[in-house]
VMD Tcl script that builds the backbone (N, CA, C; Angstrom):
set m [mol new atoms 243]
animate dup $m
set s [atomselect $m all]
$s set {name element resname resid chain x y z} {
  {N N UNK 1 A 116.040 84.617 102.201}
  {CA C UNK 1 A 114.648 84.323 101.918}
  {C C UNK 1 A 114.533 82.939 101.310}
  {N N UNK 2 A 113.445 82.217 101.756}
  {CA C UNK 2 A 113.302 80.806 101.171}
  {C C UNK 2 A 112.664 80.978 99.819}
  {N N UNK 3 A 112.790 80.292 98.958}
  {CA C UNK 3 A 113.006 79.978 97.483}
  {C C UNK 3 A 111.226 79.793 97.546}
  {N N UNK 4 A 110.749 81.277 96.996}
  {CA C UNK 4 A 109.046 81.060 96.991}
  {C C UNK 4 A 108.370 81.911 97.849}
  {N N UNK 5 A 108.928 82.399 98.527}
  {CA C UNK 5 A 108.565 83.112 99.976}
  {C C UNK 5 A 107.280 83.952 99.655}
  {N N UNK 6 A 106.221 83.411 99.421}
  {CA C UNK 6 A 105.033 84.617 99.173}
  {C C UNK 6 A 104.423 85.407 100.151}
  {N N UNK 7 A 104.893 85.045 101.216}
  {CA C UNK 7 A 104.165 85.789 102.253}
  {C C UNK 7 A 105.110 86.701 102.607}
  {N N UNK 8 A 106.525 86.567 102.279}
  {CA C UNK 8 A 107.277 87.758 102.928}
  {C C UNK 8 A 107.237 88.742 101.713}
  {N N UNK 9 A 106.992 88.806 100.349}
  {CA C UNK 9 A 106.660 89.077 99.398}
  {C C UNK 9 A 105.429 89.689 99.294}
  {N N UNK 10 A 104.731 89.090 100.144}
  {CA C UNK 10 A 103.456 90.046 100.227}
  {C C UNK 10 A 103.038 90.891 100.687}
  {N N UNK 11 A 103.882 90.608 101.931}
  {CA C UNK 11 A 104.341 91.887 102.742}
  {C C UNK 11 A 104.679 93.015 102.713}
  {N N UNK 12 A 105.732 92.806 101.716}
  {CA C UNK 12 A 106.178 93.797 101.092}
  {C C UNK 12 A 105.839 94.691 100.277}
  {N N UNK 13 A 105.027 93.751 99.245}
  {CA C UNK 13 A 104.473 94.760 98.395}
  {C C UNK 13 A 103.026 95.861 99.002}
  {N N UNK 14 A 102.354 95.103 99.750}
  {CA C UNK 14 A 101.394 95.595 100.771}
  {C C UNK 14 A 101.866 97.024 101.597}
  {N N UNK 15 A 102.942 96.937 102.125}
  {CA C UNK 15 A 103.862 98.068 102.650}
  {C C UNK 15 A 104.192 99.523 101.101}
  {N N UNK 16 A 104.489 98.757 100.315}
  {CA C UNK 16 A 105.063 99.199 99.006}
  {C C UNK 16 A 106.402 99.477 99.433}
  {N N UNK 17 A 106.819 98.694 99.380}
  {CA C UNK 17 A 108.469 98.342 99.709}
  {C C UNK 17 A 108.865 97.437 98.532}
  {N N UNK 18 A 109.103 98.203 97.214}
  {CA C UNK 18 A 109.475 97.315 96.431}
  {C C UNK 18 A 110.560 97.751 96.374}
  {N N UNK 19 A 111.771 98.063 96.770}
  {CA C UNK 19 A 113.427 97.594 96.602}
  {C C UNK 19 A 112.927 96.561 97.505}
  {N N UNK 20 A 112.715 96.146 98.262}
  {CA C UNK 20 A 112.553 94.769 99.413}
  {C C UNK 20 A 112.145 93.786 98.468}
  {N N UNK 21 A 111.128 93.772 97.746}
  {CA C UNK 21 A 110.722 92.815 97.003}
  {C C UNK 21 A 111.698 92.161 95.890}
  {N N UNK 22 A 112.179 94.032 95.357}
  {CA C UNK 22 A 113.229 93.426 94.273}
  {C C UNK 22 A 114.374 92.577 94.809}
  {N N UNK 23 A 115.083 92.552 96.162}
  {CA C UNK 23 A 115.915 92.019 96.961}
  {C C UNK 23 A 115.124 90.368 97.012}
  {N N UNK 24 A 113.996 90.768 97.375}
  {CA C UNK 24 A 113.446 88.790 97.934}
  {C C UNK 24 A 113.479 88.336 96.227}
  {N N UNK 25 A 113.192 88.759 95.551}
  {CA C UNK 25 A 113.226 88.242 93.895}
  {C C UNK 25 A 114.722 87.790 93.846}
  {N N UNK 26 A 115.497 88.280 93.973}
  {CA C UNK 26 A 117.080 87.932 93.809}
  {C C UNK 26 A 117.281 86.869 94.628}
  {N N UNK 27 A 117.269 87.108 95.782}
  {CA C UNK 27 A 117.387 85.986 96.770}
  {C C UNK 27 A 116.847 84.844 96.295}
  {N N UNK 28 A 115.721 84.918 95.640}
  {CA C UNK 28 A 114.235 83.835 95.534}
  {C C UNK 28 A 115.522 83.037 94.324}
  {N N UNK 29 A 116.061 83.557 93.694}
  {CA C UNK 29 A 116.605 83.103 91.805}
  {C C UNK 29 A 117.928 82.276 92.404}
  {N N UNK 30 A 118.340 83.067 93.943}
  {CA C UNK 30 A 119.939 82.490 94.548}
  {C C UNK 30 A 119.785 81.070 94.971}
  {N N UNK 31 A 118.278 81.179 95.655}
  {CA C UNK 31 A 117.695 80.081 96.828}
  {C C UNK 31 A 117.760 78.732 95.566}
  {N N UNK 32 A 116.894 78.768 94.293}
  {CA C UNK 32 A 116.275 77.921 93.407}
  {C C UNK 32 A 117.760 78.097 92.501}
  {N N UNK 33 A 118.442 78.813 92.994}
  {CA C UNK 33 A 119.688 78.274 91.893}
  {C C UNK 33 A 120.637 77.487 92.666}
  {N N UNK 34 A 121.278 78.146 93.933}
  {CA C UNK 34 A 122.481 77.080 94.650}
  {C C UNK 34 A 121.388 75.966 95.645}
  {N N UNK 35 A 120.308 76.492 96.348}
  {CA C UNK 35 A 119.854 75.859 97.004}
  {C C UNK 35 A 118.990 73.816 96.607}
  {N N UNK 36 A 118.428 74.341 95.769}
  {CA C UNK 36 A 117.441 73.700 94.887}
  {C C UNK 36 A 117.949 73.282 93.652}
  {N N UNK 37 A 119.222 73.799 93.190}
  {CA C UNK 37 A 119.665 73.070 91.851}
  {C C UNK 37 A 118.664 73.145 90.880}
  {N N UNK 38 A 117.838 74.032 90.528}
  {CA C UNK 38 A 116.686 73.651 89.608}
  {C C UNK 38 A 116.552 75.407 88.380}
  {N N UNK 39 A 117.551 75.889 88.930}
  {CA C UNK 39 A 118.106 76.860 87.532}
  {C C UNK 39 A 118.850 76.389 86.129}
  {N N UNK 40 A 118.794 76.949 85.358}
  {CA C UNK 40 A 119.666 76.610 84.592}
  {C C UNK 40 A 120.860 78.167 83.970}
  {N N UNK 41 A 121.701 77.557 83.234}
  {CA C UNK 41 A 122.343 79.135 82.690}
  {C C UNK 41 A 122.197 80.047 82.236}
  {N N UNK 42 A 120.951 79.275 81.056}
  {CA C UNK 42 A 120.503 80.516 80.530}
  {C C UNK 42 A 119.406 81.430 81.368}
  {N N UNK 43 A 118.686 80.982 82.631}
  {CA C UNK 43 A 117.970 81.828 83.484}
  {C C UNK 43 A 118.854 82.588 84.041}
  {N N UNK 44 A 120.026 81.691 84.495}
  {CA C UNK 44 A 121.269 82.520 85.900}
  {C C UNK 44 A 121.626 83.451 84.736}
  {N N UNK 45 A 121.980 83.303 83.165}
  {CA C UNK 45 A 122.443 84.846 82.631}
  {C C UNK 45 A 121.385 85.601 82.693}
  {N N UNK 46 A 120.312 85.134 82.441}
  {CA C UNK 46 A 119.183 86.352 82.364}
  {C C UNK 46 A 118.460 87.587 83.382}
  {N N UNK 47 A 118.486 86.428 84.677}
  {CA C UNK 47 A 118.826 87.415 86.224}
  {C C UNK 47 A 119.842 87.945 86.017}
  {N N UNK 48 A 121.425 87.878 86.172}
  {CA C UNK 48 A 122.612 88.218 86.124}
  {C C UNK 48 A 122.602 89.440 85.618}
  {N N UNK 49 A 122.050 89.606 84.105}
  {CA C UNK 49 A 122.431 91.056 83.425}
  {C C UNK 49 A 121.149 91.883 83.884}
  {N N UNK 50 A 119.800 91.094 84.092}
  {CA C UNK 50 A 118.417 91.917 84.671}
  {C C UNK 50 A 119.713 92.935 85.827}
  {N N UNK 51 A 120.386 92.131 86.720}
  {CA C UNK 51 A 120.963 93.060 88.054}
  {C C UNK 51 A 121.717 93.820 87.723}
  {N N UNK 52 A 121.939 93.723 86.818}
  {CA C UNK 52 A 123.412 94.982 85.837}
  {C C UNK 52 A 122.364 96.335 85.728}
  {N N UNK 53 A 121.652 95.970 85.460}
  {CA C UNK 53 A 120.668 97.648 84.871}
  {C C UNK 53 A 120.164 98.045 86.103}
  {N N UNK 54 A 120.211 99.504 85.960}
  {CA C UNK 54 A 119.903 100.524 87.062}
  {C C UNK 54 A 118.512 100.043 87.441}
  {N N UNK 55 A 117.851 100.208 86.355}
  {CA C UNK 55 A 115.802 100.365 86.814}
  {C C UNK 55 A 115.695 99.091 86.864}
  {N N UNK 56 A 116.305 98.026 87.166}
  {CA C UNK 56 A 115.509 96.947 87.687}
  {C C UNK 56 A 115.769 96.463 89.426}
  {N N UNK 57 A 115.042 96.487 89.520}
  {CA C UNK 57 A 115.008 96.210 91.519}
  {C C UNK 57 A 114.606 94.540 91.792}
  {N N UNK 58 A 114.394 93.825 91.128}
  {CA C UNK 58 A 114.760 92.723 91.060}
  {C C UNK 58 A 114.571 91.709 89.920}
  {N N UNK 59 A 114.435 90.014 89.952}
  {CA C UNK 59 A 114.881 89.232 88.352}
  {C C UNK 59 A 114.826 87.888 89.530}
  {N N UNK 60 A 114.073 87.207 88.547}
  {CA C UNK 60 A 114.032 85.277 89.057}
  {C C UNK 60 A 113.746 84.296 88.449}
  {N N UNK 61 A 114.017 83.606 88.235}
  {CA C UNK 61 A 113.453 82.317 87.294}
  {C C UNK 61 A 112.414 82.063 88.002}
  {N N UNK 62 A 111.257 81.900 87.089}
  {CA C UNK 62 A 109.714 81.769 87.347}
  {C C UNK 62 A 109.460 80.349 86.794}
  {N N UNK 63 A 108.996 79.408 87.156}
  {CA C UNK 63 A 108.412 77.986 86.880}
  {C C UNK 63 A 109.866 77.298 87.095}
  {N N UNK 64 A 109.894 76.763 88.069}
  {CA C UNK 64 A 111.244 76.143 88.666}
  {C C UNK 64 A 111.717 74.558 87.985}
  {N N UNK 65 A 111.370 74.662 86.813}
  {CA C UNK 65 A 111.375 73.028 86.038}
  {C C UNK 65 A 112.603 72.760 85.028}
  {N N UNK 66 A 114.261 73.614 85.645}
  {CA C UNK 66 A 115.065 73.483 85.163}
  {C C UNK 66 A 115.220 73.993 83.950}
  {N N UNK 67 A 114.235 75.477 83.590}
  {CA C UNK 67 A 114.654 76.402 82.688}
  {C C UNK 67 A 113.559 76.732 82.758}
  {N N UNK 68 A 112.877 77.399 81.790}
  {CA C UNK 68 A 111.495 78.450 82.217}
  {C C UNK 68 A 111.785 79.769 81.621}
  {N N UNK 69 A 111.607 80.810 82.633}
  {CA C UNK 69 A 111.664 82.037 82.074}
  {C C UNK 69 A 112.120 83.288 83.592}
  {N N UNK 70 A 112.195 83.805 83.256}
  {CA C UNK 70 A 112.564 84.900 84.385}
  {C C UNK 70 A 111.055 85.934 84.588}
  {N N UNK 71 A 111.062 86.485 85.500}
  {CA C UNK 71 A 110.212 87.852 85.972}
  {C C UNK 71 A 111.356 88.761 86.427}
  {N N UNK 72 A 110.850 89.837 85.631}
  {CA C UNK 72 A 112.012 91.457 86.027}
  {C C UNK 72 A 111.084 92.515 86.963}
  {N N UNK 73 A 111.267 92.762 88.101}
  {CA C UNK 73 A 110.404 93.772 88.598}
  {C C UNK 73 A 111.501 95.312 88.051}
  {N N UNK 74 A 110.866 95.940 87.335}
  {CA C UNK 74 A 111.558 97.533 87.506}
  {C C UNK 74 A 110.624 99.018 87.926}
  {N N UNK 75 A 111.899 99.255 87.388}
  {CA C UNK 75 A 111.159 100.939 88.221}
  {C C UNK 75 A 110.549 101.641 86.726}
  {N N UNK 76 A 108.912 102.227 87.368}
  {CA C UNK 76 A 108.150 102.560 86.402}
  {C C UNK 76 A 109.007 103.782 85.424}
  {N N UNK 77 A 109.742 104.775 86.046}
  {CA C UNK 77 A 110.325 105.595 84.754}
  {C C UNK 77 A 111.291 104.864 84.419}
  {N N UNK 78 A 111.742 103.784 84.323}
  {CA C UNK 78 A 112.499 103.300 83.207}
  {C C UNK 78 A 111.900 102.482 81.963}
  {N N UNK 79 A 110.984 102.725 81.930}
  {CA C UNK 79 A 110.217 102.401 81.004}
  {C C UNK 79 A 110.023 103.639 79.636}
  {N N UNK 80 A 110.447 103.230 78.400}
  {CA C UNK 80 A 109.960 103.811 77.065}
  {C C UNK 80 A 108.806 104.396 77.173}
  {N N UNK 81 A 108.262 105.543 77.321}
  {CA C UNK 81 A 107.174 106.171 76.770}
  {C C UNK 81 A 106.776 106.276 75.217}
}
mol reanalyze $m
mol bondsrecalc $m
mol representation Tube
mol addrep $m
């Protein structure tokens, strides 16, 4: 997936195919990290361990300006009640 892809993203979620989405989110963090050079470490750890945990289906660095912040998509019962 290209680094941004909102339309295949939209797709998806439209379908409600969010493991797909959580997949284009990963891809999206791979694209803007090896592709684009415009990650930094502390985002690549923060995706990295987001993919370690069960309930999250995907993780990306959001505002591509060489650090920023991540978005975690997860799964609603893994959430604290």
């Amino acid at each position: 997936m290209i680094p941004g892809n909102f339309f295949g993203s939209q797709r998806s979620i439209t379908v409600g195919d969010f493991k797909l989405v959580g997949r284009q989110l990963f891809e999206g963090h791979e694209g803007l990290k090896s592709l684009y050079e415009v990650s930094c470490d502390e985002t690549d750890y923060l995706v990295d361990q987001a993919s370690r945990l069960s309930g999250v289906l995907g993780a990306r660095m959001l505002v591509a300006d060489f650090g920023g912040c991540t978005i975690n998509l997860i799964k609603s019962e893994s959430l604290k009640k």
